[in-house]
C-alpha positions as CSV (number, residue, x, y, z in Angstrom):
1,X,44.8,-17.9,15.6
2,X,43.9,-19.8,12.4
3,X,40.5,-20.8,13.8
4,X,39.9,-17.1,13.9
5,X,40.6,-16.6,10.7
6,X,38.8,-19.2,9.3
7,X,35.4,-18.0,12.0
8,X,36.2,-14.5,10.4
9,X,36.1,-15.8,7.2
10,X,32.9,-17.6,7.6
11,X,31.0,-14.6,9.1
12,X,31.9,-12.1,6.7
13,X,30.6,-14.5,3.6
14,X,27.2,-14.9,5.7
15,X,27.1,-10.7,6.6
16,X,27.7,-10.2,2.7
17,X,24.8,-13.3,1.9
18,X,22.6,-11.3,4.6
19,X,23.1,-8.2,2.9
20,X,22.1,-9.0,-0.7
21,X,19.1,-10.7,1.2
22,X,18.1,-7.7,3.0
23,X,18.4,-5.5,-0.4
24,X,16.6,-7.8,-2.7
25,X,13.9,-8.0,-0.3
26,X,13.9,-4.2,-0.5
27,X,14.0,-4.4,-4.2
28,X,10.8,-7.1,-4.2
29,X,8.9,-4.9,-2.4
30,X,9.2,-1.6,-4.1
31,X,8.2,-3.6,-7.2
32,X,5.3,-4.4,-5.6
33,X,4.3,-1.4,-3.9
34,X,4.8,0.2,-7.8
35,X,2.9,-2.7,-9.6
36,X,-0.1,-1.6,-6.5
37,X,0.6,1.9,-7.6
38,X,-0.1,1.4,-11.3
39,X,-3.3,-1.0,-10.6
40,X,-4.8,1.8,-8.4
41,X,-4.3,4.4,-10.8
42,X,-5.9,2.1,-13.3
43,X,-9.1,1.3,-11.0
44,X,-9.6,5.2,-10.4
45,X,-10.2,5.9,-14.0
46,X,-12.2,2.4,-14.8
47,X,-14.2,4.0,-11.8
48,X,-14.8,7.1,-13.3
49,X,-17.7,7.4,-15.6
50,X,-16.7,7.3,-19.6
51,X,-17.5,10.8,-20.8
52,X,-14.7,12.2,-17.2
53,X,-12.2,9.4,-18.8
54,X,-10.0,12.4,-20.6
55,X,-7.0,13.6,-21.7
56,X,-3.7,12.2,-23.4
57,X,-1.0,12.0,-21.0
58,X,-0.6,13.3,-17.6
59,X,2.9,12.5,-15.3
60,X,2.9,13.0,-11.6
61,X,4.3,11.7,-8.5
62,X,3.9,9.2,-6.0
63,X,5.5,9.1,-2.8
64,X,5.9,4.5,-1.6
65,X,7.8,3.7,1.0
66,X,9.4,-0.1,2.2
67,X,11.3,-1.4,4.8
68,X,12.9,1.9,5.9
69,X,13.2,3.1,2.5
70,X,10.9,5.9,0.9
71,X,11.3,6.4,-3.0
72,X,8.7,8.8,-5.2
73,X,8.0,6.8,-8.1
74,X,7.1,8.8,-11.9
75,X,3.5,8.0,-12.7
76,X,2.1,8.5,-16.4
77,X,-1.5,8.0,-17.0
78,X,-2.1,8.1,-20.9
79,X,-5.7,7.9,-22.5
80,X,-6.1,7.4,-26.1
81,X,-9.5,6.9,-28.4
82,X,-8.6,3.1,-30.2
83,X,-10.1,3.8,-33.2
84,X,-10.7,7.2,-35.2
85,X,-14.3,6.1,-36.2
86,X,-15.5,4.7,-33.1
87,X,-14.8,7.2,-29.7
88,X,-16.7,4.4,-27.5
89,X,-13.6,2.6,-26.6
90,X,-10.8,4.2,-25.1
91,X,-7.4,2.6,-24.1
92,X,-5.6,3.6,-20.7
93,X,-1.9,2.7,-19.9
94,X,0.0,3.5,-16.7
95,X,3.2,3.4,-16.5
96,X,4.7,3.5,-13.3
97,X,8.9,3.9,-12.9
98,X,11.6,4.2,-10.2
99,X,15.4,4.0,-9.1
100,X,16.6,2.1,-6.8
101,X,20.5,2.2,-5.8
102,X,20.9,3.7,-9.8
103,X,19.2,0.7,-11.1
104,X,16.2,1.7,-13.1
105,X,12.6,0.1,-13.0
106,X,9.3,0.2,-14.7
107,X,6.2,-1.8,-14.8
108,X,3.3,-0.9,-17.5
109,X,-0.4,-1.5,-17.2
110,X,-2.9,-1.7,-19.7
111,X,-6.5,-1.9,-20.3
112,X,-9.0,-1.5,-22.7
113,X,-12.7,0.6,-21.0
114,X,-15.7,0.9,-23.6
115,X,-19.0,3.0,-23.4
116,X,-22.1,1.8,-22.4
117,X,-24.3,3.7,-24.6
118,X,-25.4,2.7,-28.0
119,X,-25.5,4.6,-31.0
């Protein structure tokens, strides 16, 4: 009866160590998936030529899923001139955020795209 106890013991602290495996796995690879979100977002509008690179801010969704779990992250794409004087360089962030089991999440991106053309 004791070694029963003891075996039950045992297997509940390894089902509770698989557990918090299992969910930070999940966790790990959401952040991922949302970094990959936010670097894609970023490479369409580096693709796009410089004059089509508009707007200020613009938020939309994205659906990701992992490991059994599917989530739509918040996406904001914002575009601003760097310098009043000089339009020929333009700064784009994306910021890409999430919840996962009421814990929030974010990860930024940001890059600086200049013009081509010489004045």
């Amino acid at each position: 009866m004791v070694s029963i106890v003891i075996l039950m013991v045992a297997m509940l602290g390894t089902f509770q160590a698989i557990n918090l495996a299992m969910d930070k796995n999940v966790e790990n690879q959401l952040r991922q998936k949302g970094m990959a979100v936010a670097e894609q977002q970023l490479n369409d509008l580096k693709a796009r030529p410089f004059a089509n690179i508009t707007g200020t801010s613009i938020k939309s969704f994205v659906s990701i899923a992992s490991a059994s779990v599917f989530k739509n992250v918040s996406v904001e794409r914002r575009i601003d001139t760097l310098a009043a004087s000089n339009s020929q360089t333009k700064q784009i962030s994306i910021r890409v955020w999430w919840r996962y089991r009421n814990k929030p999440y974010e990860h930024q991106v940001t890059s600086s795209i200049g013009s081509n053309e010489l004045q």
